[in-house]
C-alpha positions in Angstrom: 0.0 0.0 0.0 1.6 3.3 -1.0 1.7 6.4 1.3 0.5 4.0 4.5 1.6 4.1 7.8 1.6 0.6 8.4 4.0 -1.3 5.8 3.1 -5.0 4.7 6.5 -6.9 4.4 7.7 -10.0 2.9 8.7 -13.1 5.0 12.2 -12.3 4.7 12.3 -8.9 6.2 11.9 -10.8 9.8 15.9 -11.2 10.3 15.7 -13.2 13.7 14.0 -14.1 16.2 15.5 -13.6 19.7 13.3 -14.1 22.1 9.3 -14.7 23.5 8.6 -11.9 25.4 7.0 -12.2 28.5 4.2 -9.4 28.0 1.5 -10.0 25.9 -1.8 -11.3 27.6 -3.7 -10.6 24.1 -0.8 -12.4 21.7 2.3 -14.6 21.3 4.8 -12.2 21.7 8.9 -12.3 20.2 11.0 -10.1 20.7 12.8 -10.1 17.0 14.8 -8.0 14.5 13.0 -6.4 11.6 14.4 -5.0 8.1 11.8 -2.1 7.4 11.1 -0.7 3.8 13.6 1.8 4.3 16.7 -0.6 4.9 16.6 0.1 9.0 16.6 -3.2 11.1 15.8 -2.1 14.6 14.7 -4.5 17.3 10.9 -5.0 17.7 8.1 -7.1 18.8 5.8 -9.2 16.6 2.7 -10.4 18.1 0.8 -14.0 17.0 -2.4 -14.1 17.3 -4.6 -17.1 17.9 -7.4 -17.5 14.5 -10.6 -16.8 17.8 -8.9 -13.9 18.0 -10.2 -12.7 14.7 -10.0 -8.8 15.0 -7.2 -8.3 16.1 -5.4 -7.1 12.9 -8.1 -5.0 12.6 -7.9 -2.8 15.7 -4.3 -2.9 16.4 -4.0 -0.9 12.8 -7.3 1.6 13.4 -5.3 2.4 16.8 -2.2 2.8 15.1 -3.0 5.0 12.6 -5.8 6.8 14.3 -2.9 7.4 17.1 -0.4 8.5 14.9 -2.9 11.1 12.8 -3.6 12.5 16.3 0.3 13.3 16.6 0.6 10.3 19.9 4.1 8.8 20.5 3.7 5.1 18.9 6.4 3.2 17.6 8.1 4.7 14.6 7.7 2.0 12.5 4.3 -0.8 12.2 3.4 -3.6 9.7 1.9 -6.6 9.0 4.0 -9.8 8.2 3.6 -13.5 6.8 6.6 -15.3 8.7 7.6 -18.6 6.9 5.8 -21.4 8.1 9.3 -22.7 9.7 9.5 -19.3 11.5 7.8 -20.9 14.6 7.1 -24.4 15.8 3.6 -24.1 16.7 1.7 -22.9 13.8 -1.9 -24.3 14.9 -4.8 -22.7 15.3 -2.3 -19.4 14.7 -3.3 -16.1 12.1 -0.6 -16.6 9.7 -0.2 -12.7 9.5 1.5 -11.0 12.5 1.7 -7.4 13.5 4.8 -5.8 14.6 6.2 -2.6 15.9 9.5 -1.3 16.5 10.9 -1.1 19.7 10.3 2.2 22.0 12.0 2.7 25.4 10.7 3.3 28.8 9.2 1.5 31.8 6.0 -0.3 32.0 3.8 0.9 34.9 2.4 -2.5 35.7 5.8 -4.3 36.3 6.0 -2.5 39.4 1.9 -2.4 40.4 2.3 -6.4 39.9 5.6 -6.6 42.3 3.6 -4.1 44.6 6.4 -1.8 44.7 3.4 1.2 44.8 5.8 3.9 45.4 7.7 3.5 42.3 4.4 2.8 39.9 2.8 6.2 41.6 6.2 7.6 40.8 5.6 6.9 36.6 2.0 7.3 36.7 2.9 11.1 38.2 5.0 11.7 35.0 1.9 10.3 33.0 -0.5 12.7 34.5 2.0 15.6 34.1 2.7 14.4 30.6 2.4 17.1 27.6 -0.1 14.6 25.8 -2.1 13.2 28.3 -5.1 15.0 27.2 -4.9 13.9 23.9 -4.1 10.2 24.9 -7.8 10.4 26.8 -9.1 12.0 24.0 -8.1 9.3 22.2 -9.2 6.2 23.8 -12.5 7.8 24.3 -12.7 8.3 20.4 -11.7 4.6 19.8 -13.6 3.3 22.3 -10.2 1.9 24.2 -11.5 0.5 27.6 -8.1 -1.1 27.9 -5.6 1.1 28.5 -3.9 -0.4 31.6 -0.7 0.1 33.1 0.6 -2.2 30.9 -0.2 -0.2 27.7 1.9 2.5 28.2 5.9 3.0 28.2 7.9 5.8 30.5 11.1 7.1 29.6 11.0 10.0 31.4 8.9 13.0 31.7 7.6 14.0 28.4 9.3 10.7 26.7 6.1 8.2 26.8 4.9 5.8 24.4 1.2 3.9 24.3 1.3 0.4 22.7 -1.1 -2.3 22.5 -4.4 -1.5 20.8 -5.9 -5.2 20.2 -9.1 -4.1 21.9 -10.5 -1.2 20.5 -13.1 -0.1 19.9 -14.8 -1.8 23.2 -13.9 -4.8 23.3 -11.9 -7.6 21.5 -14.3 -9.6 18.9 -16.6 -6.8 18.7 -19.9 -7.7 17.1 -21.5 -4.4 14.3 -24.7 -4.5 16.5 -22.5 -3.3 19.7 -20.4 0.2 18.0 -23.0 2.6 19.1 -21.6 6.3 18.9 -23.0 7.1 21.7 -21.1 4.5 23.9 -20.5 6.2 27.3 -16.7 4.1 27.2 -14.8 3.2 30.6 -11.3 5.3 30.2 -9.0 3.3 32.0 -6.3 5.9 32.0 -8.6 8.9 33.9 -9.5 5.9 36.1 -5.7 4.8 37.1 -4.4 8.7 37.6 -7.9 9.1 40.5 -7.0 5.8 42.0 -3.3 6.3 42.4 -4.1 10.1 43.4 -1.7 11.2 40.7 -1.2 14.9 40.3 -2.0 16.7 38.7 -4.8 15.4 37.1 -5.6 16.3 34.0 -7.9 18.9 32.9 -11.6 18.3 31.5 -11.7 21.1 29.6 -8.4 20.3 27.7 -9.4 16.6 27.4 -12.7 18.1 25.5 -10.6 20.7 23.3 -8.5 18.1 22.0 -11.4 15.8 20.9 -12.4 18.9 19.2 -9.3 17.8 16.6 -10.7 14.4 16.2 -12.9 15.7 12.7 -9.9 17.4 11.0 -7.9 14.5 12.0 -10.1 11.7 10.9 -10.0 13.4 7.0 -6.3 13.6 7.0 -6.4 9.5 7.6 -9.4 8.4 6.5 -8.3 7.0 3.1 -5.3 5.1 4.8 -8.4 3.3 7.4 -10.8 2.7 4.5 -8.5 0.4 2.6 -7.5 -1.4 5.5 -11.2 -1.4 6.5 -11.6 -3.3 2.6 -8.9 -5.3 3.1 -9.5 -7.1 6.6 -13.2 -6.4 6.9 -14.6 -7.1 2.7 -15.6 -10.5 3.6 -17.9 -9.0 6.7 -19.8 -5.7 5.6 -22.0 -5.8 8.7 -18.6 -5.2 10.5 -16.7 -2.7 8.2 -20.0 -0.3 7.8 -20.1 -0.2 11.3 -16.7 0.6 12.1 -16.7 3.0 9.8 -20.0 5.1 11.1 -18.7 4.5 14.5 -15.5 6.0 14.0 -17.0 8.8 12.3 -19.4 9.7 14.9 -17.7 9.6 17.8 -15.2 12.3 16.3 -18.0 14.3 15.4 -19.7 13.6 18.7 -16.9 13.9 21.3 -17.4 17.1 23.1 -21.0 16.0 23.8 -20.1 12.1 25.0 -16.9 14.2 27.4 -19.2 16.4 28.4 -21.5 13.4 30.5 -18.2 11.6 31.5 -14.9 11.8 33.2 -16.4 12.9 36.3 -13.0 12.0 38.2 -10.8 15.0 36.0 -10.3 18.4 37.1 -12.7 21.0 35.8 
């Protein structure tokens, strides 16, 4: 696909494969080199996902590229690949197309909530909720419908140097069904939720959370042509789905500043 965010590359581009990762509740997950389009091999992670898990591809690319047309730190570089069928051992009941990502640094949140080391997850989620594009990352998941960002979605470097990953279960939920994207979907923002809880401050601000979402229109016809041919090409065979992404997507950018308006009681005025 020309001009797209998200490359599609041959077999042979996967270089190596150096290790399973032990993230990943939603997909096999390697740790591997990658030879982009442009020549670069750069470490990244490619994620397998189990043929039940038939969306997948689907939302992991709308989150990407919805992400990165709303100017959100995401890894530089995202694509789908066919590894050869001697890649991996276990090819049952597998998706024989993989996404990847390139590898972005930082700390994950939920490596210390897990351990129970509070003081030093509290310390990360402070420079999330003084973080230049928290707004916008709310904004975000409650334009996608992303009820999952956790702790273990997002990446610290250091103040100002975050990164979001993971985006398997937007909008809503995993195998969405057409009959559940309604616009008006009063969607569960994790993030908001994690900054009250941990008492984070500062919170972020309401009114800058609905200001951004004012973007979402302007942003949607800058990559709208990218999301309708990947729309075509993972959704043709079910047009009950793809029409519904599609006005779903649409509406909830145009609808945003009403939907924030009823929700996200917890964020400062």
């Amino acid at each position: 696909m020309n001009n797209s965010c998200v490359e599609v590359l041959p077999a042979e581009s996967l270089k190596a494969i150096l290790a399973r990762a032990p993230m990943g509740d939603m997909a096999e997950t390697h740790m591997c080199n990658i030879e982009w389009s442009d020549g670069k091999v750069t470490k990244s992670y490619l994620k397998r996902f189990s043929l039940n898990k038939e969306l997948t591809l689907v939302n992991e690319i709308t989150g990407y590229i919805i992400a990165r047309g709303c100017s959100l730190p995401v890894p530089k570089y995202a694509a789908l690949i066919k590894p050869s069928a001697t890649a991996f051992t276990n090819n049952n009941n597998m998706n024989e197309w993989c996404f990847v990502v390139s590898n972005v640094p930082g700390e994950n949140p939920a490596s210390f909530y897990h351990l129970n080391q509070i003081t030093e997850c509290k310390a990360l989620m402070n420079l999330v909720a003084s973080w230049n594009k928290i707004s916008e990352t709310i904004a975000f998941d409650d334009w996608t419908a992303n009820q999952d960002r956790h702790l273990g979605n997002i990446l610290v470097a250091n103040k100002n140097d975050i990164f979001l990953i993971d985006h398997g279960n937007l909008p809503i939920t995993l195998n969405w069904q057409a009959s559940e994207l309604d616009p008006h979907f009063q969607s569960e923002n994790l993030l908001a939720n994690n900054l009250w809880k941990l008492n984070c401050i500062p919170l972020p601000i309401k009114s800058k959370v609905s200001k951004a979402s004012e973007e979402h229109v302007d942003v949607l016809a800058t990559i709208q042509d990218e999301l309708l041919q990947w729309w075509d090409i993972l959704l043709g065979h079910d047009p009950l789905r793809r029409q519904a992404l599609e006005r779903f997507i649409t509406a909830r950018a145009q609808l945003a500043s009403e939907r924030i308006s009823k929700n996200y009681n917890m964020l400062a005025v």
